[in-house]
N, C-alpha and C positions, 0 to 999 in steps of 0.2 A: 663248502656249500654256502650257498647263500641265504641270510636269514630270511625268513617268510615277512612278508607286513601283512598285519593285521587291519581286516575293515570294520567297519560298524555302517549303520544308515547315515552317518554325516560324515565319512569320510576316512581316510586313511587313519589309524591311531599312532599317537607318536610314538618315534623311535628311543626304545629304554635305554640303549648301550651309547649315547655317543660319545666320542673321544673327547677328553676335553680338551686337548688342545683346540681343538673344530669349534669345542660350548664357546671359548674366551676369544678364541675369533669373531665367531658372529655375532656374541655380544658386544666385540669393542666396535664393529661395523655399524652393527645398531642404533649405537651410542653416537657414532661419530652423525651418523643420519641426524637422528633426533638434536645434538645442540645445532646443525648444519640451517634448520627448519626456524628451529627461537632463536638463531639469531636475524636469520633473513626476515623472520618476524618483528621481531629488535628496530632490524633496521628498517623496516618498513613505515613503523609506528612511533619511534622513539623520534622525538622533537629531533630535527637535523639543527649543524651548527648554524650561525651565520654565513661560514664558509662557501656555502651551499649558492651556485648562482641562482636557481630557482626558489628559494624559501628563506628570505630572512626573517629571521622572527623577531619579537618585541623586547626579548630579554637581554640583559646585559651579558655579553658573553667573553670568556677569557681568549688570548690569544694564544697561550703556549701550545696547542695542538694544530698550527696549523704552520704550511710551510714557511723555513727560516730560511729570510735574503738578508744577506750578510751586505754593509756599506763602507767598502774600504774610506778612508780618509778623504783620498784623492779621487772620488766620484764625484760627477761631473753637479754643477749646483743653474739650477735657473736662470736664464736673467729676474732683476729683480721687478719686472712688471712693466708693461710698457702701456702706459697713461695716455698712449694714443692708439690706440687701441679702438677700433667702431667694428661693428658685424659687417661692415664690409671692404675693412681689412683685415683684420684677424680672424675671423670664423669663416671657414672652408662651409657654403650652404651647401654645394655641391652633393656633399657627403650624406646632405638630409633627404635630396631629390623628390621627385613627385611621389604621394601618395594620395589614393582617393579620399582617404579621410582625412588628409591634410594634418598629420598628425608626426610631430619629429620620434624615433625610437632614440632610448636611454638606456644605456647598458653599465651594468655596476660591474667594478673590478673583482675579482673572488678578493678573499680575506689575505693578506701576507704579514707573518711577522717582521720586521727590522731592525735588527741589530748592529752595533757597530762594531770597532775593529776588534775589540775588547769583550763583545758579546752582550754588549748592555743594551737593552730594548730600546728603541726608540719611542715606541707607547707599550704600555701595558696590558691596556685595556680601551674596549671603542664604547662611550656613551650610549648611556640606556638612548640618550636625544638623539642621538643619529645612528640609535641603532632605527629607533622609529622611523627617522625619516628615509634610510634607504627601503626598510618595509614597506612605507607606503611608495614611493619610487616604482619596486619591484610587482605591487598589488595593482597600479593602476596601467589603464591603456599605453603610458609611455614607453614601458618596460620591453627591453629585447634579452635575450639570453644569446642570441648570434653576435657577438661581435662586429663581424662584416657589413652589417646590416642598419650599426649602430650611426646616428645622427650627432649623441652627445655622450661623454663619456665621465661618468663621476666616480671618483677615486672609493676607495673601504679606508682611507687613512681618515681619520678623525680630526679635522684643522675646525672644530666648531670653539671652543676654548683655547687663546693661544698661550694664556698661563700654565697649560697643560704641556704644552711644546718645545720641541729642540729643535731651535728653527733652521740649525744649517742642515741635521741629519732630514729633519723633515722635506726641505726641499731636496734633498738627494733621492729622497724614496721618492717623491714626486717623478723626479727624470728617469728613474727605473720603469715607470709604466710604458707597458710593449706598444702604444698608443699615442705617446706623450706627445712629442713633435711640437717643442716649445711653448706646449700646455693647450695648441688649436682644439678647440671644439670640446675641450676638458672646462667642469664647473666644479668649484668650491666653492660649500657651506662655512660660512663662520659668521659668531654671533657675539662671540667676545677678542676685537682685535688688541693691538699694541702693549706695552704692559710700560709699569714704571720706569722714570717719570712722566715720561711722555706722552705715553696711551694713544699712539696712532690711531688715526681713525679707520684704517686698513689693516688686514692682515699682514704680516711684518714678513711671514715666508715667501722667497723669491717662487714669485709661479708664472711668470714672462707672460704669454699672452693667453692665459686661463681666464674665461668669466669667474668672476667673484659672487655669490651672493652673502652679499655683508648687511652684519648688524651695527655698523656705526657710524656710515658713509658720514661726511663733510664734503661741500662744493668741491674741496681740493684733490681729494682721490675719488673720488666719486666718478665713473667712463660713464658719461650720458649715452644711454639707448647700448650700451655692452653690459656692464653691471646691473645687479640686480639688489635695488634695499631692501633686506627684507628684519624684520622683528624681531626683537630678543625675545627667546621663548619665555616666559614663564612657569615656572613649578606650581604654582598657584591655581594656573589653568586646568590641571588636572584634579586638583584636590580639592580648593573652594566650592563650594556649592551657592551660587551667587541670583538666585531667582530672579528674571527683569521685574523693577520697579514699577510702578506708573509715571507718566513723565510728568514732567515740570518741576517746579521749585522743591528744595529737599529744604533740610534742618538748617544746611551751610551754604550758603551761596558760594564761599571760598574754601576749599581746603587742601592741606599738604601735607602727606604721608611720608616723603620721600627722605631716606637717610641721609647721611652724609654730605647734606649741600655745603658749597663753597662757604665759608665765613661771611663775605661780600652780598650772596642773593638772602641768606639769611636775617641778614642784619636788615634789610630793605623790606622784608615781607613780615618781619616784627611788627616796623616801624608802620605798614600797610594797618596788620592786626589792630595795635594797641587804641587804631583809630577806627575801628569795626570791630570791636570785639566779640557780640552777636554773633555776626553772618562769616567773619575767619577763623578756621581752626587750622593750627600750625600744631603735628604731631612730631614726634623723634624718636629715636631709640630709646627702650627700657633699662634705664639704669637699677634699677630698684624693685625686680621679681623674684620671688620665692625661688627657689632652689627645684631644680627640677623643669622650671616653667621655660617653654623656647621661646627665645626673645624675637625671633623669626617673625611667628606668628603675632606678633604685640607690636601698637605703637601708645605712645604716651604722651599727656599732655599734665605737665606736673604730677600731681597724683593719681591723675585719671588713667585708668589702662584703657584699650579699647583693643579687640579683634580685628589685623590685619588677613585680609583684604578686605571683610566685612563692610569696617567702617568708613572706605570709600563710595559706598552706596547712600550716604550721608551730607555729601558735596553733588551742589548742583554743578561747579565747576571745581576741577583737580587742576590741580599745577603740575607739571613736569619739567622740572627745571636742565638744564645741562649738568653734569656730573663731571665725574673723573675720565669716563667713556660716554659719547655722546647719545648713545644708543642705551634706551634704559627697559629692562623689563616691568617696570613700575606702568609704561605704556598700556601694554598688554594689562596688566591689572585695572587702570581706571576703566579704561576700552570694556573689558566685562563687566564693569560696576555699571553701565550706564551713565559713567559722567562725563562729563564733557572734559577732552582734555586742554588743557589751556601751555601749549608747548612754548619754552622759552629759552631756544639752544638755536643761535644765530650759524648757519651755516649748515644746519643737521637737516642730512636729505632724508624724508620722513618715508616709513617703509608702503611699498609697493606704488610711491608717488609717482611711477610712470603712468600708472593707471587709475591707482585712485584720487577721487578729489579731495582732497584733506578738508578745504573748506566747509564740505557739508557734515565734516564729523569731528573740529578741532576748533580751536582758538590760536594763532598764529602769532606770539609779540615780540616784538624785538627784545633785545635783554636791555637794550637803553632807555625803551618804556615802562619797563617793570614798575616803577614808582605811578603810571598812570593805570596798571591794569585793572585796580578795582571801578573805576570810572569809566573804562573800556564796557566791561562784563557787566554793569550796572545799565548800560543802553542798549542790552540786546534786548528784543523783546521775548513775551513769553513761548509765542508760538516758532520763533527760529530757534529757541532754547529746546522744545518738544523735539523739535524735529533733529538739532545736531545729537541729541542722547538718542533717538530712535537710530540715527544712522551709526553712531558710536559704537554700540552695541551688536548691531547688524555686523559690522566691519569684523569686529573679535571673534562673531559666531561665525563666518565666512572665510578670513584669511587669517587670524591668530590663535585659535581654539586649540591646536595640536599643531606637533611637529608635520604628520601630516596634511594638516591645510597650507603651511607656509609652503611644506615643500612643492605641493602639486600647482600653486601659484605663481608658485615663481618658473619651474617647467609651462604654465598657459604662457607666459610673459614669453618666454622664450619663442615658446612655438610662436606665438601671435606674430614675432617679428621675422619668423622664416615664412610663415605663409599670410602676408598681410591679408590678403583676400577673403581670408577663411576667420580673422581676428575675433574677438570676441566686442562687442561693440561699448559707448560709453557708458552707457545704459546699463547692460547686462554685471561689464562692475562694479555700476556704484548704486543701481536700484535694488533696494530689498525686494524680495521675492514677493511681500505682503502690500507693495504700489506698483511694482513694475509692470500691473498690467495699465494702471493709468498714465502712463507714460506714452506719448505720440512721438513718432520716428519713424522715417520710412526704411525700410529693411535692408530697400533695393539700392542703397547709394554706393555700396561700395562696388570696385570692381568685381566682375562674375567671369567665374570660368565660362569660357565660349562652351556654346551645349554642341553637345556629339550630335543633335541635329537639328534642323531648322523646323519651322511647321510649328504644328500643335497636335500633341496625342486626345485623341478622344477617349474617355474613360465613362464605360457604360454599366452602369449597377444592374445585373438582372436575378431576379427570383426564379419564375417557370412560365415567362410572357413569351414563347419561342417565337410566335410569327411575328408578332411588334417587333421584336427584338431584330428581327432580321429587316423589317422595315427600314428600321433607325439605320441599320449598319449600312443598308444600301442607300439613304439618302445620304449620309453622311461621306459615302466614298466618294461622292459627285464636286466633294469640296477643296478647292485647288491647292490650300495651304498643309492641308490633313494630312501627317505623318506616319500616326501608325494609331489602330484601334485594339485597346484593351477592353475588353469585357473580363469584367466582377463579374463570378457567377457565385452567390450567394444560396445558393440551394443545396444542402448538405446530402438531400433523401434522394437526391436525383441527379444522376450525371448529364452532363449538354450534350446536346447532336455530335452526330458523329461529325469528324470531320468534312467530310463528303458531301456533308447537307447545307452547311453554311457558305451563304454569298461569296462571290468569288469578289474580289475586292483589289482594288490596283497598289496597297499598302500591306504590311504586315498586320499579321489581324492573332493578337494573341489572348488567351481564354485563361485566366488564374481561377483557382476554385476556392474559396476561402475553408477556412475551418470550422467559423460557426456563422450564423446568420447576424449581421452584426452592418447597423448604417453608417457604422464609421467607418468599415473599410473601403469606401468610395473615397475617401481621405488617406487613406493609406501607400505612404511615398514608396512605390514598388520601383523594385528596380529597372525592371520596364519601362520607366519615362525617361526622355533620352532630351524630350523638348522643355524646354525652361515655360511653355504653355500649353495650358494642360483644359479643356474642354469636360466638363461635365455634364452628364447628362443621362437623362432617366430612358429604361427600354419601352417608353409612354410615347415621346415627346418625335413624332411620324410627322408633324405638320408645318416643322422650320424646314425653307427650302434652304438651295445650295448656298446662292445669294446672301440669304441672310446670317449663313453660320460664316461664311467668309469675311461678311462686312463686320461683323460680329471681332473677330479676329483679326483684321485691320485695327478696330478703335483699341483692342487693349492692347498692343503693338506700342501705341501713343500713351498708354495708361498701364503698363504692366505692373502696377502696386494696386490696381483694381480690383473688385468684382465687374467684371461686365457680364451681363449677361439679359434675358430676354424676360421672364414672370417678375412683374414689378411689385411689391406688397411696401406696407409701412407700418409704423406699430404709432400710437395713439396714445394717449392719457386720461382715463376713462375719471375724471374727477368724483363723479359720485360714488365709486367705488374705489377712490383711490389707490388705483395701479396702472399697469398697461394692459394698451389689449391692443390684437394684433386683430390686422384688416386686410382684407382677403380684395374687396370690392374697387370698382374703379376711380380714382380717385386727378388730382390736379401733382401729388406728391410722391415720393418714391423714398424710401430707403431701407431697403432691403432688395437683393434682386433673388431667386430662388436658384440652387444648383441642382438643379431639375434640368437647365440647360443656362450654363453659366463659363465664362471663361476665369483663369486667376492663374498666377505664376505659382509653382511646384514646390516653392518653398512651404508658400502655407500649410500644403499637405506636414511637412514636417512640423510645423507650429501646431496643428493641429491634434496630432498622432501622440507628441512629445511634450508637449510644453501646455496642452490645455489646461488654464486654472482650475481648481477646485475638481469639485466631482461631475462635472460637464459632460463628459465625456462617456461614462460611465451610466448618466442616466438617459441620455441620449439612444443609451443601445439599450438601456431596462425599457424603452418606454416606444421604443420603433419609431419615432418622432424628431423633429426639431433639429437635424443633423444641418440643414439648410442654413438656420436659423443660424446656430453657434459658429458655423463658419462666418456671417457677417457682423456677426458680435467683434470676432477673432481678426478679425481684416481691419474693419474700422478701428478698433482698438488700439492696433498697432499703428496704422497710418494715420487717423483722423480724418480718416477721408470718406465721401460717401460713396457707394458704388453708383454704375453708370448700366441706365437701361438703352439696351439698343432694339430699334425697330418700334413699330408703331404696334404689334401683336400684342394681345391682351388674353386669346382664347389660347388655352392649352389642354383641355380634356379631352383625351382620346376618344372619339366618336364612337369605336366597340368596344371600348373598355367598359365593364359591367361595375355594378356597387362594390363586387366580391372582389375584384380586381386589384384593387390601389389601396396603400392605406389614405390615402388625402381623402378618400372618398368617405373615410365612416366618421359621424359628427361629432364625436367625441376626440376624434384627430382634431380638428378646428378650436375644441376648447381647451387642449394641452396646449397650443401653440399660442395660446396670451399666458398661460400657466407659464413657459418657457421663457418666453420676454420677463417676466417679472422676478423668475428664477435666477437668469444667466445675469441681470443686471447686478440681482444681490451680488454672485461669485464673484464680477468684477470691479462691484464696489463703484457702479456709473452707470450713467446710460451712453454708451460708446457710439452709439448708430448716428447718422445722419442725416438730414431731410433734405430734397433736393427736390428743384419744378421742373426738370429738363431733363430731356434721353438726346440722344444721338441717333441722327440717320442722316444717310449718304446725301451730298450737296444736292447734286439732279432729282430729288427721289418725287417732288411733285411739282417740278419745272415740266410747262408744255414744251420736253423735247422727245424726238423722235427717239423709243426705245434702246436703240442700236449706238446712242450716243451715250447711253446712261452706265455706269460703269456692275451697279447692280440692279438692274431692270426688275426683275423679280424679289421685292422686299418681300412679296406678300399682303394680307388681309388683316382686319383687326381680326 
């Protein structure tokens, strides 16, 4: 018989007899569930190795857990570099091909151990330094995890130290990579090359036609425009705490921290001292500290100690003289201190000197002038002294701070030269962030990708003005250059017409709806613009004929680093209130045009969206205002140019537009917009705008000729 189960109101009650062979099975089943969970847990949560192609992380990590490739003797070894070497012989671009963002992919090797015939590692372990720098590699936009995909290929062997290395086994693991193909399109990091007595100023391991990025280039290994020089890291950079100074003159007009110089530069910069004792301090190693104390941290000047790196914040100018290895991380040290470096190593390609300009953040001397250098440094003035410590310091915080700033620089460097077009310009590397907007350059000089299409998109800001709006879109369709019309619809509480309802239009006519009410997304580089000119213009502005938005679009054709456009305004200098104030009324001058109805190239949109200084941008949308304004702030700025009024039209208020309609209309608009000028000028630290007595209109436009001769007959009225 079968036993009865027993119920209650929650359910079956358990069974008392079971067998326990049954109990210790289900238990072990259990069991085997529950660790099956913590560990998938485990591995969910638990830091992954470095091995991991997705996740390298920051810590120094061992290599005995990861796959062992065995290097028989007779594996095959590198050629040992080939010094003729240019990116367009040796590097397959091919492999990078076109992308929209113009961007090369960089794929890291996974982690392999190496051993030789005997089983003796070839490294042991991979630098906390480049464990940093493949992290950052992997963390930023360059990074692929597809191979096939990949443009550049950087090894997990660690060649950053070559004291560390076995230089034949090393290049053998080199030629093992599934990739290699006599090292094309393959980059090594190293930052301490050669070793006694000789100290190459290159990496000693054969890697045939691998880019190098070296820390100790000399003219003679050094592959102009293949290589890349880049900086000895510093320990110091992470650990100092080195607050910028104020600039100008410090304690020392001279000083030199640096261990171990040659006998020779030594004995010369005594001989400098003994005759400046004041203004030269010559430090050295601590012979004579307490027990316990790191002589690291310490430099000395007979009995004086002083805190290294500190005490280079002490020297208006530092020395960095040549060494044993040309390449010194004493660099990167002054570089943080704010002092100017005064480099004295004939031959040494200084780092990232492809791009950057050393002059504006160094002192250059030959080592045969060394005896005149203090009568050199003694004639700069105060204010190019300001300004090499401002850029000095700039450069450190920018390209030598971390193993990731060197690394992701020396990857722009690269990219820069696969997609010149897209390059980073000279400006952008060598202007701090806190001048570069006072800097004048025209944007538009380099080559430009041909646009996917010719014309000019009109892009229309609307709130809830339907029947304007549909005005605008039909005079504007009558316009022969006209590409395609976007309408901004800015109204969150209310969706646009239906399809059905809106003009029928001989163009693409597409409608983006934003997310919040916001006058900078009239600025906003949608993907939708396909034309390199881009037409602005308010769902108000019903009374520009065909004529005039075409001739309109002709003159910045000739001027595409312009504003062109039609409402002329100019800002003022209100002396007895000493500020600006911005003028609405008719005037002999212009400079300002409104983008209420305005032409300019599609880049701006991105300078604007991306790159606007301070908090512009931001009050620009607190304040419903001034969006006009900050885009000719932003244009002039960058170009020095002033914008270009076309046509002789001065009225633009919409004839049924009511008070309640426009923000222009309420007068408190009118008195934010001198509040603006005097705001945007502070952020950019100028007044960038400029004045101008002339517009543009068509040759014929008040020639007694017969209409039908005139190319736009229909200008219009004031």
């Amino acid at each position: 018989m079968c036993a009865s189960v027993k119920y209650n109101s929650r359910g079956p009650a358990l069974i008392p007899r079971m067998k326990t062979r049954h109990r210790i099975y289900y238990i072990a089943l259990f069991s085997i569930v529950l660790l099956g969970l913590i560990a998938t847990g485990v591995f969910q949560f638990w830091p992954h190795s470095i091995e991991s192609s997705t996740d390298w992380t920051v810590e120094k990590r061992s290599i005995h857990d990861v796959p062992v490739i065995k290097l028989p003797a007779d594996s095959p070894i590198p050629e040992r570099g080939d010094l003729s070497c240019r990116m367009h012989t040796c590097f397959d671009v091919y492999r990078c091909g076109y992308n929209p963002k113009n961007k090369i992919k960089v794929y890291i090797y996974p982690l392999k151990k190496y051993v030789d015939e005997l089983g003796v590692p070839v490294s042991n372990t991979i630098s906390a330094e480049y464990n940093e720098l493949l992290s950052a590699i992997s963390e930023s936009d360059f990074y692929t995890d597809d191979i096939n995909r990949s443009c550049l290929f950087v090894p997990s062997i660690d060649v950053l130290n070559q004291n560390t290395l076995r230089i034949k086994e090393t290049a053998q693991a080199l030629a093992k990579l599934p990739r290699w193909d006599r090292g094309t399109n393959h980059l090594l990091f190293n930052m301490l090359p050669g070793g006694p007595p000789d100290y190459n100023t290159a990496l000693d391991v054969p890697r045939d036609r691998a880019l190098l990025a070296g820390g100790g280039f000399s003219t003679w290994t050094y592959r102009q425009g293949y290589d890349v020089s880049i900086p000895v890291y510093s320990p110091f950079s992470a650990e100092a705490d080195l607050p910028p100074k104020p600039l100008g003159l410090r304690r020392y007009l001279i000083l030199s921290a640096q261990m171990a110089i040659h006998p020779e530069y030594r004995s010369e910069l005594e001989v400098l001292r003994a005759e400046n004792e004041d203004i030269f301090l010559i430090l050295d190693k601590c012979t004579n500290l307490s027990d316990g104390t790191s002589s690291v941290k310490k430099r000395c000047y007979k009995n004086q100690v002083f805190d290294y790196p500190q005490v280079l914040q002490e020297g208006t100018f530092c020395v960095v003289v040549r060494g044993a290895r040309l390449g010194q991380s004493l660099l990167s040290d002054v570089l943080q201190a704010g002092c100017v470096p005064v480099v004295i190593a004939d031959s040494y390609i200084l780092p990232f000197s492809e791009v950057l300009d050393w002059k504006r953040a160094s002192i250059v001397i030959p080592e045969e002038k060394l005896p005149e250098m203090l009568s050199i440094l003694k004639s700069i003035p105060q204010r190019q002294i300001e300004e090499l410590q401002n850029q000095a310091r700039w450069f450190w915080e920018a390209y030598f701070k971390s193993m990731k700033a060197i690394a992701l620089a020396t990857l722009h460097i690269i990219n820069d030269r696969i997609y010149p077009y897209a390059a980073r310009s000279y400006e952008e590397w060598n202007n701090p962030t806190a001048v570069k907007w006072r800097s004048v350059n025209n944007p538009l000089f380099l080559p430009l990708i041909p646009p996917r299409s010719q014309g000019f998109t009109a892009i229309i800001l609307t709130y809830d003005r339907v029947e304007s709006l549909f005005r605008v879109i039909t005079e504007i369709s009558k316009v022969p250059s006209l590409s395609k019309l976007l309408v901004v619809w800015n109204n969150q509480n209310k969706n646009p017409p239906e399809e059905s309802l809106w003009p029928k239009v001989g163009v693409p006519l597409k409608v983006v709806k934003t997310k919040e009410n916001k006058l900078s997304n009239r600025f906003f580089p949608y993907d939708e613009i396909e034309t390199e000119a881009v037409l602005a213009i308010d769902d108000d502005i019903i009374m520009l004929t065909s004529d005039e938005l075409q001739f309109g679009y002709e003159v910045w054709r000739e001027f595409p680093d312009r504003l062109v456009g039609y409402p002329g305004r100019l800002h003022l200098w209100d002396h007895e209130a000493g500020k600006w104030k911005y003028e609405s009324e008719w005037t002999n001058e212009v400079s300002m045009v409104l983008t209420g109805a305005a032409f300019y190239h599609k880049y701006f949109n991105y300078l604007y969206t991306y790159t606007m200084p301070g908090d512009i941008k931001n009050w620009v949308d607190e304040h419903m205002n001034c969006e006009d304004i900050a885009m000719n702030f932003l244009v002039a700025n960058v170009t020095g140019k002033a914008p270009i009024k076309v046509t002789p039209r001065k009225k633009f208020k919409c004839p049924e537009c009511t008070a309640i309609d426009g923000l222009s209309l309420d007068q408190t608009h009118m008195v934010e917009r001198s509040e603006c000028i005097n705001k945007f000028a502070s952020v950019f630290g100028t007044m960038p705008l400029k004045v101008v007595e002339h517009r543009a209109d068509p040759v014929l436009y008040k020639d007694d000729f017969p209409e039908k001769l005139k190319s736009f007959p229909n200008i219009g009225s004031l």
